[in-house]
GUDOBA-116461 format. One record per residue (C-alpha): x, y, z; residue number from 0. Coordinates in Angstrom, 2 decimals, m for minus. Each point is the difference from the previous one (the first is absolute). Layout:
BEGIN
+---------+---------+---------+-----+
:    east :   north :      up :   k :
+---------+---------+---------+-----+
:       X :       Y :       Z : NUM :
...
+---------+---------+---------+-----+
END
This chain:
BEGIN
+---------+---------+---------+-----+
:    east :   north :      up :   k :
+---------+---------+---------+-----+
: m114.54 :  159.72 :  m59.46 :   0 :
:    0.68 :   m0.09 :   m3.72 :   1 :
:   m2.10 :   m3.44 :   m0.48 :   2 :
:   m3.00 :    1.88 :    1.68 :   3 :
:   m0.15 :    2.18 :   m2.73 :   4 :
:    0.69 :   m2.68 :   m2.53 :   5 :
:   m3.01 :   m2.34 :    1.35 :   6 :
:   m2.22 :    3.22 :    0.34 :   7 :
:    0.64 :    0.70 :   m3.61 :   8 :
:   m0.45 :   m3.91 :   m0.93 :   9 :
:   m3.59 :    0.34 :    1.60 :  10 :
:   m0.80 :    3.77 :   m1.93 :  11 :
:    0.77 :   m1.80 :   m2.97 :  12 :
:   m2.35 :   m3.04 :    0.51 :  13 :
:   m2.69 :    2.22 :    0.81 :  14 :
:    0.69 :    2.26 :   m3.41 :  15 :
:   m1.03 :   m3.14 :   m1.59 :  16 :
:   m3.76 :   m0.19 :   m0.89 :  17 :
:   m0.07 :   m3.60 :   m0.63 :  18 :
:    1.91 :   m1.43 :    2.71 :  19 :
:   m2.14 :    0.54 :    2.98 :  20 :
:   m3.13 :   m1.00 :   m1.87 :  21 :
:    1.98 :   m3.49 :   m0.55 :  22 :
:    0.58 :    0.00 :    3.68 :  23 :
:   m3.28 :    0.54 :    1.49 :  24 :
:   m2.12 :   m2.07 :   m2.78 :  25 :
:    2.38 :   m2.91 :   m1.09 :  26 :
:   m0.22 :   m1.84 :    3.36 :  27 :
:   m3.89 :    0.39 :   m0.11 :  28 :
:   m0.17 :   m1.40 :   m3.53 :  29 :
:    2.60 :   m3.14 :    0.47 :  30 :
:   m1.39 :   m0.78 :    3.32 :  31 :
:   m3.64 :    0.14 :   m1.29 :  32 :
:    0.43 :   m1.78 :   m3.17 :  33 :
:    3.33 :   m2.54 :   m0.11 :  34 :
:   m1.02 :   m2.23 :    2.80 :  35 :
:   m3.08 :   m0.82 :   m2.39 :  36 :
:    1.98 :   m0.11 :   m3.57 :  37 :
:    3.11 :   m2.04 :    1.57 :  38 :
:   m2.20 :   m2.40 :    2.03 :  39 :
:    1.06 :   m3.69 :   m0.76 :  40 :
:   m3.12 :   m1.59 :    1.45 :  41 :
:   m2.15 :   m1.63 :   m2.43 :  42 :
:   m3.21 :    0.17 :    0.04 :  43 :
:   m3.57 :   m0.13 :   m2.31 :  44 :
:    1.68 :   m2.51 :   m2.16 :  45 :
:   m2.63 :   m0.63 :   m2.87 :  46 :
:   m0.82 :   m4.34 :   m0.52 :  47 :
:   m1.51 :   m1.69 :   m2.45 :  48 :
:   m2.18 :   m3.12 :    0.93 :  49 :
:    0.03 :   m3.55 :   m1.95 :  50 :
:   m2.71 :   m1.82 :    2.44 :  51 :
:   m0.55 :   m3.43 :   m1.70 :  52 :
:   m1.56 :   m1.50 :    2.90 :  53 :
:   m2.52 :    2.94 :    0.29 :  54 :
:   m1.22 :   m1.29 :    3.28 :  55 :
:   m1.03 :    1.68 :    3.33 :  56 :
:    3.63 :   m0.15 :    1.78 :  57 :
:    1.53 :    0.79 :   m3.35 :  58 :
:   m2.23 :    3.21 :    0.22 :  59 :
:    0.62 :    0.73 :    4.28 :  60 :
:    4.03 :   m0.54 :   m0.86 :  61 :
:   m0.09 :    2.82 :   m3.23 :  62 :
:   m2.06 :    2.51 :    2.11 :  63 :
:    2.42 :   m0.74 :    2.66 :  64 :
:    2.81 :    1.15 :   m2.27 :  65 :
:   m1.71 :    2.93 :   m1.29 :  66 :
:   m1.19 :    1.19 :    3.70 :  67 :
:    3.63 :    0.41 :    1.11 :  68 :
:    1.73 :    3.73 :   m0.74 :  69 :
:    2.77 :   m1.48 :   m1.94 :  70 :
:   m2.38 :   m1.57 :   m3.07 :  71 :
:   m2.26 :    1.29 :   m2.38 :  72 :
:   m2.33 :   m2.17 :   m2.30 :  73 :
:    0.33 :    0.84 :   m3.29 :  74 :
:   m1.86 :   m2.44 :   m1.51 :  75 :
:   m1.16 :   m3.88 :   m0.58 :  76 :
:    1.64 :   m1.74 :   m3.26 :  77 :
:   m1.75 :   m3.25 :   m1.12 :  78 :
:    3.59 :   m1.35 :   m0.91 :  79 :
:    3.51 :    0.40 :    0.80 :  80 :
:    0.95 :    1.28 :   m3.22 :  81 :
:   m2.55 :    2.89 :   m0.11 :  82 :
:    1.30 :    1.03 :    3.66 :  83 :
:    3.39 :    0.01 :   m1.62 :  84 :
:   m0.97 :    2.31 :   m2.00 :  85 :
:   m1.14 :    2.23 :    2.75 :  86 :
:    3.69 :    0.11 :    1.39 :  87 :
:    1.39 :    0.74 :   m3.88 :  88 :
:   m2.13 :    3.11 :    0.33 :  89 :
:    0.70 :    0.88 :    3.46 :  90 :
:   m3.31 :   m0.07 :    1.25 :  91 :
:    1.22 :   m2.70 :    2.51 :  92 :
:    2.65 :   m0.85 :    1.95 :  93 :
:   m0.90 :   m3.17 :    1.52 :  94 :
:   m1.61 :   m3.19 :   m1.50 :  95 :
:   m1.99 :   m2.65 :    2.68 :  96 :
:   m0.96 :   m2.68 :   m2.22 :  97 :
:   m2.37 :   m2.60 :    2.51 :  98 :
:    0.00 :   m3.35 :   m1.37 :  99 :
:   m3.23 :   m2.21 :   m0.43 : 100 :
:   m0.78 :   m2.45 :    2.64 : 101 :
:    1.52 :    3.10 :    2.30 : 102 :
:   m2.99 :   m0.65 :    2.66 : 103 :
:   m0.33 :   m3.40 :    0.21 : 104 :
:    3.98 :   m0.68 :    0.20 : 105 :
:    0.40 :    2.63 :    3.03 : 106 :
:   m3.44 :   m1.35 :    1.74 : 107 :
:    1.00 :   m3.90 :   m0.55 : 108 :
:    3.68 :   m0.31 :    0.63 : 109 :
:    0.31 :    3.82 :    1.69 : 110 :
:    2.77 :    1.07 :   m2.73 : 111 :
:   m0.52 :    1.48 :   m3.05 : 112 :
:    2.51 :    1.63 :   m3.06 : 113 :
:   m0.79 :    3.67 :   m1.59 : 114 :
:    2.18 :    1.82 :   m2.63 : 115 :
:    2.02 :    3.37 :    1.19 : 116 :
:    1.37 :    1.72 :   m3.57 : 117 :
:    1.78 :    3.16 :    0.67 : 118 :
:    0.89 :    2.59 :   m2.22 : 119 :
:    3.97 :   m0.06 :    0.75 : 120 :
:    1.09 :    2.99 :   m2.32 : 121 :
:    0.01 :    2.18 :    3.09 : 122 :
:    1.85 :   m2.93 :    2.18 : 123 :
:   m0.74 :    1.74 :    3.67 : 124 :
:   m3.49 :    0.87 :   m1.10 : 125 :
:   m0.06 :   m3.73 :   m1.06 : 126 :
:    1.12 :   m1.86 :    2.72 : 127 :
:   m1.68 :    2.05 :    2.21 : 128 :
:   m3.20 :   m0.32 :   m1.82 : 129 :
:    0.09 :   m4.11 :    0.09 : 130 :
:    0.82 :    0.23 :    3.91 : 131 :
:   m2.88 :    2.00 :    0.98 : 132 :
:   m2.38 :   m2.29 :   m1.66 : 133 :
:    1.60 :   m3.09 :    0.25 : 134 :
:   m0.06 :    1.31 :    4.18 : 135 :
:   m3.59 :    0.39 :   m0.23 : 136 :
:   m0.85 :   m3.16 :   m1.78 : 137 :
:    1.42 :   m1.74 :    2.43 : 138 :
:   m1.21 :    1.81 :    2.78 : 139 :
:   m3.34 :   m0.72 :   m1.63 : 140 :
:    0.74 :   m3.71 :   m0.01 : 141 :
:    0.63 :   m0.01 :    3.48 : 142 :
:   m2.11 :   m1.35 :    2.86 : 143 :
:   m2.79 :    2.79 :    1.51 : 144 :
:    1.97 :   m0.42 :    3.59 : 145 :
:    3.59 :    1.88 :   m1.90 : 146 :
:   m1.38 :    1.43 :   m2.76 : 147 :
:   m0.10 :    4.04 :    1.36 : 148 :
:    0.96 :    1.71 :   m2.94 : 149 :
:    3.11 :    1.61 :   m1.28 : 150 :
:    2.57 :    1.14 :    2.20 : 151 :
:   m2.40 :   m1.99 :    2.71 : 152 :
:    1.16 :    1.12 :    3.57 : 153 :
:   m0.02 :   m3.54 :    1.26 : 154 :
:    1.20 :   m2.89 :   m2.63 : 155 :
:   m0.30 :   m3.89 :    0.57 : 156 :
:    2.97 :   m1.74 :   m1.69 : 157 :
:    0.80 :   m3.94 :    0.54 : 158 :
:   m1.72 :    0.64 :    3.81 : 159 :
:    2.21 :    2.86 :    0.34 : 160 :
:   m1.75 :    3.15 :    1.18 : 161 :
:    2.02 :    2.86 :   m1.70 : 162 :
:   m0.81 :    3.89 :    1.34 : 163 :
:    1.55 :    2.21 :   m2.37 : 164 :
:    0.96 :    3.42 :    1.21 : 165 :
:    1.11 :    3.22 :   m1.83 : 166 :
:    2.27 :    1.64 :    1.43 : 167 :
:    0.82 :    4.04 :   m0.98 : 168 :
:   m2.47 :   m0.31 :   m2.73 : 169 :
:   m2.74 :   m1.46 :    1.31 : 170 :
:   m2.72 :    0.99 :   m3.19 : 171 :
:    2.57 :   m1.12 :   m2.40 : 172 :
:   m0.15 :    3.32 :   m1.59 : 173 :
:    2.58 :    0.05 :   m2.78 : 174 :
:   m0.10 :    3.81 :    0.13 : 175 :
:    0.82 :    0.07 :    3.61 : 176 :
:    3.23 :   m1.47 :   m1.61 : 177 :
:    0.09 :    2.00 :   m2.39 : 178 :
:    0.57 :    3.52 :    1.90 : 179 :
:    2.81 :    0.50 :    1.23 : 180 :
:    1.78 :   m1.02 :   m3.46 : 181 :
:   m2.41 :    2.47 :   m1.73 : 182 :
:    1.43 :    2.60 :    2.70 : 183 :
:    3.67 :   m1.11 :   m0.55 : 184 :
:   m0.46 :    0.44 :   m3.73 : 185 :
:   m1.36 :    2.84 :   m0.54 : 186 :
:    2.97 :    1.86 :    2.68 : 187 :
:    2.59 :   m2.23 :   m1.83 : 188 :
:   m1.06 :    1.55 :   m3.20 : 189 :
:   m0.01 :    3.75 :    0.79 : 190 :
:    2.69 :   m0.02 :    2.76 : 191 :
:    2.46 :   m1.84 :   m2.64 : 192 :
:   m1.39 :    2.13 :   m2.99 : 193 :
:    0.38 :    3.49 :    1.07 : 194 :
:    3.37 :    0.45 :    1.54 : 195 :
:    1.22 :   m1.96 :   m3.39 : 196 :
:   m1.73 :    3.20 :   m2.12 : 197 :
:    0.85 :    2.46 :    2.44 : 198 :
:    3.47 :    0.58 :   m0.69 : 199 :
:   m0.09 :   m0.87 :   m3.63 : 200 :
:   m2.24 :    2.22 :   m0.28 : 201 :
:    2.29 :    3.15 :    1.58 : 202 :
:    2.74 :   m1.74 :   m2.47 : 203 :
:   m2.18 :    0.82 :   m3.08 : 204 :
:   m1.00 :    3.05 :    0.67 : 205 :
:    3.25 :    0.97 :    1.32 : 206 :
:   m0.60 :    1.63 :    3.59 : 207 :
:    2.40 :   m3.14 :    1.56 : 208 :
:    2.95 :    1.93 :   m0.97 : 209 :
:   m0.80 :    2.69 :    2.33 : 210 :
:   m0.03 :   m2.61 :    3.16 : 211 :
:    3.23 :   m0.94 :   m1.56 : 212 :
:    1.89 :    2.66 :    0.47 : 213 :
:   m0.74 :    0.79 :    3.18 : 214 :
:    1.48 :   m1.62 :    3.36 : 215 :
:   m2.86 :   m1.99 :    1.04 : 216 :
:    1.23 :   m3.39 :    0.46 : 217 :
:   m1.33 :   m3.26 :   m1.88 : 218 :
:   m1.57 :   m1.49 :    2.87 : 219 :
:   m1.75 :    3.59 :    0.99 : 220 :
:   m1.10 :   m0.01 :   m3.36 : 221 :
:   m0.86 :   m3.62 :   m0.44 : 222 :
:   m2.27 :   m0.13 :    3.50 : 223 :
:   m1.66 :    3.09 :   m0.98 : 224 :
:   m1.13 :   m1.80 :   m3.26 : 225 :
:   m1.10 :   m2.83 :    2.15 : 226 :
:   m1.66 :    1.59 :    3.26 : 227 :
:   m2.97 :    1.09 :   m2.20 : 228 :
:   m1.22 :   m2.68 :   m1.46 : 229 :
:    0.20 :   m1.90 :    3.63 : 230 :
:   m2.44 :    2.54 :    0.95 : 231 :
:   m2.05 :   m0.73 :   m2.46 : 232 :
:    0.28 :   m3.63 :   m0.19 : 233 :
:   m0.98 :    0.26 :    3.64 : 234 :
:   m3.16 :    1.89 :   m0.39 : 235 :
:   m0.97 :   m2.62 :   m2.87 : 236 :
:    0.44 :   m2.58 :    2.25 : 237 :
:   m2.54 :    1.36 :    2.52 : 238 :
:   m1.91 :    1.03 :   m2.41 : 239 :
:   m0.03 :   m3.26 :   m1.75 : 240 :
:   m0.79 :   m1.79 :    3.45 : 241 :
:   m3.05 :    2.68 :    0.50 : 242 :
:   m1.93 :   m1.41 :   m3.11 : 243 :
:    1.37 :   m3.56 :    0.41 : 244 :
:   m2.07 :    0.23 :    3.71 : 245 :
:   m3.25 :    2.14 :   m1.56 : 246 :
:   m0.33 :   m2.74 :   m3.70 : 247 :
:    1.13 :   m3.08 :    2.36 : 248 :
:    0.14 :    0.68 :    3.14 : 249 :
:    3.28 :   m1.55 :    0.60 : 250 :
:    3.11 :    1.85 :    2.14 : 251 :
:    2.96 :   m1.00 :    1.70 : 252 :
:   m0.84 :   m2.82 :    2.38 : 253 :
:    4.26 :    0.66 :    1.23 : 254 :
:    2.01 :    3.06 :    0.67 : 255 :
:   m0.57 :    3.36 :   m1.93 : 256 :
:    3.09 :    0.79 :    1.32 : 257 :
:    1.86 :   m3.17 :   m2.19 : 258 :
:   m2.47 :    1.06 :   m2.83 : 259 :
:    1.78 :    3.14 :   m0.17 : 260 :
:    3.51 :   m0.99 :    0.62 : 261 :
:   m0.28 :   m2.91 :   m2.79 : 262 :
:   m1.23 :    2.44 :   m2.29 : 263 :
:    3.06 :    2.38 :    0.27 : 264 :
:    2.23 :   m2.28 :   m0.68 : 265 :
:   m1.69 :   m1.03 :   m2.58 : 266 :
:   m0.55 :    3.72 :   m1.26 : 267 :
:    4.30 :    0.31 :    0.55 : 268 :
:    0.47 :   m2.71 :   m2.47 : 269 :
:   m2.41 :    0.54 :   m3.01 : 270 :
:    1.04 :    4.17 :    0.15 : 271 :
:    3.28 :   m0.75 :    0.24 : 272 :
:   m0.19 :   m2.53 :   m2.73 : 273 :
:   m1.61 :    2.69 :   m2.15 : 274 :
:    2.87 :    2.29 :    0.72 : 275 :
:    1.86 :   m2.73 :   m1.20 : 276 :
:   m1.18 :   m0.01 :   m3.19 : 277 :
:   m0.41 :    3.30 :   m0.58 : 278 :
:    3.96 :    0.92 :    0.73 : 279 :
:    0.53 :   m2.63 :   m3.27 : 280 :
:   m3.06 :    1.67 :   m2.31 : 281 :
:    0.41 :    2.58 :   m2.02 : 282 :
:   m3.49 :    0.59 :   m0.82 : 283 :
:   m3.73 :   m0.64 :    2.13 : 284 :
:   m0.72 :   m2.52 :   m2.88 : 285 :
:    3.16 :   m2.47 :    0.61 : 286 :
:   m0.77 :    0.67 :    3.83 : 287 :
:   m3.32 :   m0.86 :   m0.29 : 288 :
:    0.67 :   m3.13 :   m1.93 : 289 :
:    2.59 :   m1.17 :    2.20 : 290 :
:   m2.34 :    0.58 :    3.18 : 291 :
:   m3.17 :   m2.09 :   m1.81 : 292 :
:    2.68 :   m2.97 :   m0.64 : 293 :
:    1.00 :    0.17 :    3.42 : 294 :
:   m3.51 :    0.15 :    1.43 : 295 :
:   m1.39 :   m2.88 :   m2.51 : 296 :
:    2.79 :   m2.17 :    1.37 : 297 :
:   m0.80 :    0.90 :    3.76 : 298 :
:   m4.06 :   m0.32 :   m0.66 : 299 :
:   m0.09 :   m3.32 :   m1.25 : 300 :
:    3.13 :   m1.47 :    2.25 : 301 :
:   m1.80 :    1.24 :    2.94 : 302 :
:   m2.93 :   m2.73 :    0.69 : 303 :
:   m2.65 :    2.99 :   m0.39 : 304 :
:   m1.75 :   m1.87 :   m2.68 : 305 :
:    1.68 :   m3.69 :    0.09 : 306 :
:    1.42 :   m1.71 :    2.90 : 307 :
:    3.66 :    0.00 :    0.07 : 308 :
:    0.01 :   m4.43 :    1.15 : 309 :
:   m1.69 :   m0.50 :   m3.53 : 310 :
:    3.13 :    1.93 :   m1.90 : 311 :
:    3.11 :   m1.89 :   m0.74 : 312 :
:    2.71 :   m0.52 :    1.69 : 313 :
:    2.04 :    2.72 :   m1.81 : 314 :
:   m2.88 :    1.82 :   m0.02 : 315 :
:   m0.25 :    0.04 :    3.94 : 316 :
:    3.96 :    0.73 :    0.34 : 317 :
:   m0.78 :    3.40 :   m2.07 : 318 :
:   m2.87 :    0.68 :    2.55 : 319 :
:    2.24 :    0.53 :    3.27 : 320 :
:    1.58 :    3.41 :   m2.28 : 321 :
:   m3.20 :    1.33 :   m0.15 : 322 :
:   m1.22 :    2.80 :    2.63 : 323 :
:   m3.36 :   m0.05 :   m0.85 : 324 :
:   m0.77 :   m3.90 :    0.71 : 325 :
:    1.40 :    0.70 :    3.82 : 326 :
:   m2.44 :    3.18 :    0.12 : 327 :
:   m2.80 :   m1.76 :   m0.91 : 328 :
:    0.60 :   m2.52 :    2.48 : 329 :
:    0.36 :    2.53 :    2.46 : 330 :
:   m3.35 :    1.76 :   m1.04 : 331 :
:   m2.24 :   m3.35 :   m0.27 : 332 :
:    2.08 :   m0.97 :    3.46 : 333 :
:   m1.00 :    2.86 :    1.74 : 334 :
:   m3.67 :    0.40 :   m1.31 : 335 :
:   m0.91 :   m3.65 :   m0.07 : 336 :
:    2.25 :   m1.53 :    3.09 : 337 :
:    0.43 :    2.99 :    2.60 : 338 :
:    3.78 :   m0.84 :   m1.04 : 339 :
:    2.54 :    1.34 :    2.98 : 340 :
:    3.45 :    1.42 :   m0.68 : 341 :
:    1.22 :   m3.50 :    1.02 : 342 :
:   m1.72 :   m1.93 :   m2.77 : 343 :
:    1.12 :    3.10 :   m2.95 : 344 :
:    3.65 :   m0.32 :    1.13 : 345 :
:    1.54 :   m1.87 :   m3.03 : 346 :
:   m2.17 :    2.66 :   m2.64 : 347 :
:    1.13 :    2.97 :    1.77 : 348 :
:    3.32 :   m0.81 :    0.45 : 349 :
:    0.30 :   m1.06 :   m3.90 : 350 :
:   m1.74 :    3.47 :   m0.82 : 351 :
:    2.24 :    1.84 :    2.30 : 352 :
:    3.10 :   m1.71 :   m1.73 : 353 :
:   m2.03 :    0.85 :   m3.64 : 354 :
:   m0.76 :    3.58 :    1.48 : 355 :
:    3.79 :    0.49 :    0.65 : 356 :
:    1.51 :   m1.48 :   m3.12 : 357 :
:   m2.38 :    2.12 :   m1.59 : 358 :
:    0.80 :    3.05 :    1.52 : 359 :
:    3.28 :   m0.14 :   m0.48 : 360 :
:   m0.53 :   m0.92 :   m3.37 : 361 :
:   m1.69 :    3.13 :   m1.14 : 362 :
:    2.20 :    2.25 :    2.11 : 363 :
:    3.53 :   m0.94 :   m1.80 : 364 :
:   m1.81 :   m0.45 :   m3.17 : 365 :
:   m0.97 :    3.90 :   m0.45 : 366 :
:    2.76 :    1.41 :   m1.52 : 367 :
:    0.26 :    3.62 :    1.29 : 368 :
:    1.74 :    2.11 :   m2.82 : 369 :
:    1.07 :    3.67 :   m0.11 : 370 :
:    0.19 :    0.19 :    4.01 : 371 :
+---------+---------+---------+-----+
END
């Protein structure tokens, strides 16, 4: 009964705090409302400069074709390649479509014609992107009435192949649909792994751990009741979390609540016990809390939240398989984007049961209960 009264005291002292339960009730609003936008890596409204030196009719239908779609912008009409040039220097473009003379007759006479594509490759993705997009509709432009439909066309003639693409899980190609769930798993990774970490540094500074010390409660008693809490709450901002992710985007779980939940307590096991971890081997909240924002960098970036894991290297992709929060946020996008069954999350929930474990264990025989 001892750990009752050690959890119940965990929770008095969370609530003491002012701050805390502000944090929990409007940080999941904020992220969920505004990172889907910041860290989208769509590109779109790309500014272009125009160099038309055929100035004819079709030159004219193919720039307002450009500038019609939602992924360019005209910015403006240079009478030489030079001046647009200069428009790119300045970053008032990103994109130069320089249309050669004799653009009209070659296309209507031998039904092929050349334009210049000059990207703006300081920002490579942006870049290459950028040069796609337009070289795609240029040539869907150039193609005959009977297949040209358009970007992302839902029926597409290729050498008298009829190709019906079909997008499956994410069928608007939202990139914030994608987004989500790793927005979700963030935001829990970062205050279920930061917390616990201060927690106990903080009863080391001021002094109060000494009297849990010398007292008989055992280390795992004392290590669960450290832990139980911030479950609870790492449960609530889960829900919570999901709440506003259904009323800004109107997504939720297309699979199991049920695996939703049991995913994200094994996940909760392994970041609080991780910040019991470091906290038994701090001796004050600011080496804690630097320790905890190395480890969390590390996970963020290894995790495929904002890059996909194939397009690391090799060594790169060895150090991903060590990382909990990469085989959360596969279970999260799984479950909310494929309906993902208990069958198809074995392999991440048995690594994150082995990680939840190790953990564990880790941050039990790491205390070091003195005085008893």
């Amino acid at each position: 009964m001892t750990i009752i009264y050690l959890i119940r005291k965990e929770f008095l002292q969370i609530g003491r705090n002012a701050f805390l339960p502000k944090v929990f009730v409007v940080l999941p609003v904020v992220m969920l409302l505004v990172v889907p936008y910041a860290a989208n890596q769509e590109v779109k409204n790309l500014k272009f400069c125009v160099v038309d030196n055929d100035r004819s009719q079709l030159s004219r239908r193919l720039i307002g074709r450009i500038d019609a779609s939602s992924y360019f912008d005209l910015a403006s009409v240079q009478r030489d390649y030079r001046s647009a040039l200069e428009c790119v220097d300045n970053g008032t473009a990103d994109v130069i479509l320089e249309v050669p003379e004799r653009f009209a007759s070659d296309f209507v006479r031998e039904g092929t014609a050349k334009v210049n594509v000059h990207a703006n490759a300081v920002n490579g993705v942006k870049g290459a992107l950028g040069q796609a997009y337009m070289a795609n509709i240029i040539s869907d432009f150039a193609s005959p009435p009977s297949s040209g439909r358009g970007m992302g066309a839902a029926l597409v003639g290729v050498g008298g192949v009829e190709v019906r693409p079909r997008f499956l899980f994410n069928g608007r190609m939202d990139y914030r649909v994608f987004m989500v769930p790793g927005i979700i798993a963030m935001l829990l990774t970062l205050l279920i792994g930061f917390l616990p970490a201060l927690n106990i540094v903080g009863e080391k500074e001021k002094g109060s751990i000494e009297q849990i010390n010398v007292t008989p409660v055992s280390r795992r008693d004392f290590v669960l009741s450290k832990l139980v809490p911030y479950w609870v709450v790492g449960l609530f901002m889960l829900f919570w979390s999901m709440l506003w992710a259904y009323v800004f985007y109107g997504m939720e779980p297309t699979g199991s609540v049920g695996l939703t939940v049991l995913s994200s307590l094994l996940f909760f096991s392994i970041m609080s016990s991780l910040g019991l971890v470091v906290s038994n081997y701090s001796s004050t909240m600011r080496q804690a809390a630097l320790l905890m924002f190395f480890f969390l960098v590390i996970f963020v970036l290894m995790s495929g939240l904002l890059t996909p894991i194939a397009g690391m290297p090799r060594w790169a992709q060895a150090l991903t398989y060590v990382n909990p929060l990469r085989y959360y946020i596969e279970c999260l996008r799984a479950l909310y984007l494929k309906g993902a069954t208990f069958a198809d999350l074995g392999p991440q929930l048995g690594v994150m049961a082995v990680c939840s474990a190790a953990s564990w264990a880790a941050s039990v025989y790491g205390y070091r209960k003195t005085g008893a």
